[in-house]
C-alpha positions, 0 to 999 in steps of 0.5 A, a space after each residue: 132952591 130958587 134961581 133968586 137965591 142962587 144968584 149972589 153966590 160966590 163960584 169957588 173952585 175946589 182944585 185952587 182955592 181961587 173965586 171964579 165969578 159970582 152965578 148973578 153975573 153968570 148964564 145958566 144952560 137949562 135943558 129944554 124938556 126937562 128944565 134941569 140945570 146943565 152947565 152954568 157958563 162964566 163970562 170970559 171977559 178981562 181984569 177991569 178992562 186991561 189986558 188979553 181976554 179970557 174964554 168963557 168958562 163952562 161949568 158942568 152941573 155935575 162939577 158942582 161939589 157943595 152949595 152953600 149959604 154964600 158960595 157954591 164950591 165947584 171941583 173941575 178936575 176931579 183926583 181920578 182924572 188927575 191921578 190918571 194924567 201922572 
């Protein structure tokens, strides 16, 4: 797949349902030796300028569950981890 092609795509996440950025307005973290993608980071920024900032978010390459024809569907925390937190 080529970087032009991934980034109009939706961010949605597994856990909630909720869209969390689209890749375009999104910096990708490429390993330097090898070109691998290894996270995609989301700007924190706040809703249309009001209110209290949020972090950035970092997305490890290995949360990505699916990539499709408009959205990439991400899972950040994962049942196992979940299950264990009980």
């Amino acid at each position: 797949m080529r970087l032009s092609e991934l980034g109009g795509k939706e961010i949605i996440g597994l856990d909630n349902g909720e869209k969390m950025g689209v890749i375009s307005d999104s910096d990708l973290v490429i390993h330097p030796e090898n070109g691998a993608i290894q996270s995609i980071i989301l700007p924190g920024g706040s809703f249309f300028g009001f209110g209290k900032k949020r972090e950035d978010l970092v997305i490890p390459w290995s949360s990505i569950v699916k990539i499709g024809p408009d959205m990439v569907i991400i899972q950040l925390n994962a049942p196992e981890a979940q299950a264990s937190q009980k």
